[in-house]
C-alpha positions in Angstrom: -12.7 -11.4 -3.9 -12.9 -8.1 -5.3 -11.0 -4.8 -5.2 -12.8 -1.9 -5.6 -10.8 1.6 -7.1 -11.8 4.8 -5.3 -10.9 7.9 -6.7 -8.2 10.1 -4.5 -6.2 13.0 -5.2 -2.8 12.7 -3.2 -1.7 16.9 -2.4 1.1 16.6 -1.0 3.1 20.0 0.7 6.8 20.3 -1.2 9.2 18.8 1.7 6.7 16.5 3.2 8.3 13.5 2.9 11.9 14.0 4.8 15.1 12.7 3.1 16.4 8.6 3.9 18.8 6.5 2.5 17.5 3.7 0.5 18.5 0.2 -0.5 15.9 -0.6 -3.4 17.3 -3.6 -4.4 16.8 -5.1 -0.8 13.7 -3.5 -0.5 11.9 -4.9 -3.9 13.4 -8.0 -3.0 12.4 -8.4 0.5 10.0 -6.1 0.8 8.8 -2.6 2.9 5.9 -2.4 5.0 4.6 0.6 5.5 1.2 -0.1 7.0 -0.2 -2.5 9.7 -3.9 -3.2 10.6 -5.3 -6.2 12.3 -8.8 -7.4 11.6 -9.7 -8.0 15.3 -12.5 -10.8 14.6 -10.4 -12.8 12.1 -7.3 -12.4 14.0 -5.6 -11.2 10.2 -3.2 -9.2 10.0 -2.8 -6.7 6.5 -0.1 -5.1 5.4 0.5 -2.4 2.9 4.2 -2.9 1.4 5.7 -0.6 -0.7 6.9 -2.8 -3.3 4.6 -6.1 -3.1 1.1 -4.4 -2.5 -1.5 -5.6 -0.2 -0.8 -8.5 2.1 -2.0 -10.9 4.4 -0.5 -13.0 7.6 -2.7 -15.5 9.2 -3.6 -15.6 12.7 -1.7 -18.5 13.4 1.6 -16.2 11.8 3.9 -17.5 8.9 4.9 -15.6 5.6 2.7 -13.0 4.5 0.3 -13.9 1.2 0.5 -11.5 -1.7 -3.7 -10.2 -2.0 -3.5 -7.4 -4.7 -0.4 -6.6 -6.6 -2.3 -5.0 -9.6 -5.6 -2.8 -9.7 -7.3 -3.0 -13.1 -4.3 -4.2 -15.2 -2.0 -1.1 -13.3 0.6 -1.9 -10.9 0.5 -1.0 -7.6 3.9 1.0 -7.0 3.8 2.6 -3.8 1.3 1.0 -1.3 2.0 2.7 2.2 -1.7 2.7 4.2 -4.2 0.1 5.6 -7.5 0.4 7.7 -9.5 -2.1 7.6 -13.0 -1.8 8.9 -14.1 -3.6 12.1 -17.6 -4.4 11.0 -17.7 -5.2 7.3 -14.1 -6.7 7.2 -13.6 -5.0 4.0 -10.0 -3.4 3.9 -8.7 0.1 2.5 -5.4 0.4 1.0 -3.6 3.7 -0.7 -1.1 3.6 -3.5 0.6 7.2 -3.1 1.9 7.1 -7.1 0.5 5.4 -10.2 4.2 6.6 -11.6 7.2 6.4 -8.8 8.0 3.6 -6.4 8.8 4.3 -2.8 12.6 4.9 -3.7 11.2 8.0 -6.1 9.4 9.5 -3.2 10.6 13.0 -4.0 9.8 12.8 -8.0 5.4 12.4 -5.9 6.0 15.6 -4.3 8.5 17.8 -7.4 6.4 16.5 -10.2 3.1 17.4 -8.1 2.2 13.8 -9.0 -1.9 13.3 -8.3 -2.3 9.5 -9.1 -2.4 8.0 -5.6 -5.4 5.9 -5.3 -7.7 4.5 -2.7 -8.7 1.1 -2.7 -11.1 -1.6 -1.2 -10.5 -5.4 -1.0 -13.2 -6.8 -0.3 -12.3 -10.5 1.7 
């Protein structure tokens, strides 16, 4: 298994992301998913989570398996998307902010933060 960094600048307009309430502590406990993809030949289903990374659910169902929590020693912080392609199988993953965790969505966009990556896992 290997996970492959691609380089992405985030720009993000001021305002972008609108205002919500938060519970963190429920959230980096339990967990947020913010992005769903099924690969349709294995029947797996990935999910981006804000606060646990990239995950997995077999096609039989059950709890989801922790894939990538950490790129190249750095913490993933704020993993929200998740594509995975249909023909390789290889799965693409974004972590808006090297810096700020979903609760600190607005510090991305005031700070003009650029350290959202793009990633491959590569099943």
């Amino acid at each position: 298994t290997t996970v492959t960094l691609i380089i992405l600048v985030l720009l993000l307009m001021p305002g972008a992301l609108a205002a919500t309430s938060f519970d963190t502590a429920r959230d980096c406990r339990c967990g947020r998913p913010l992005g769903l993809r099924f690969n349709q030949k294995s029947g797996d289903l990935y999910v981006a989570d804000a606060y646990k990374g990239l995950m997995r659910v077999a096609p039989g169902g059950g709890e989801a398996t922790v894939l990538v929590n950490q790129v190249d020693g750095f913490p993933l912080r704020f993993t929200n998307g998740v594509d995975v392609d249909q023909v390789t199988g290889q799965v693409y993953f974004t972590d808006s902010s090297m810096n700020y965790q979903r609760s600190q969505h607005e510090m991305v966009t005031r700070t003009g933060d650029s350290t959202g990556r793009l990633m491959r896992y590569d099943p």
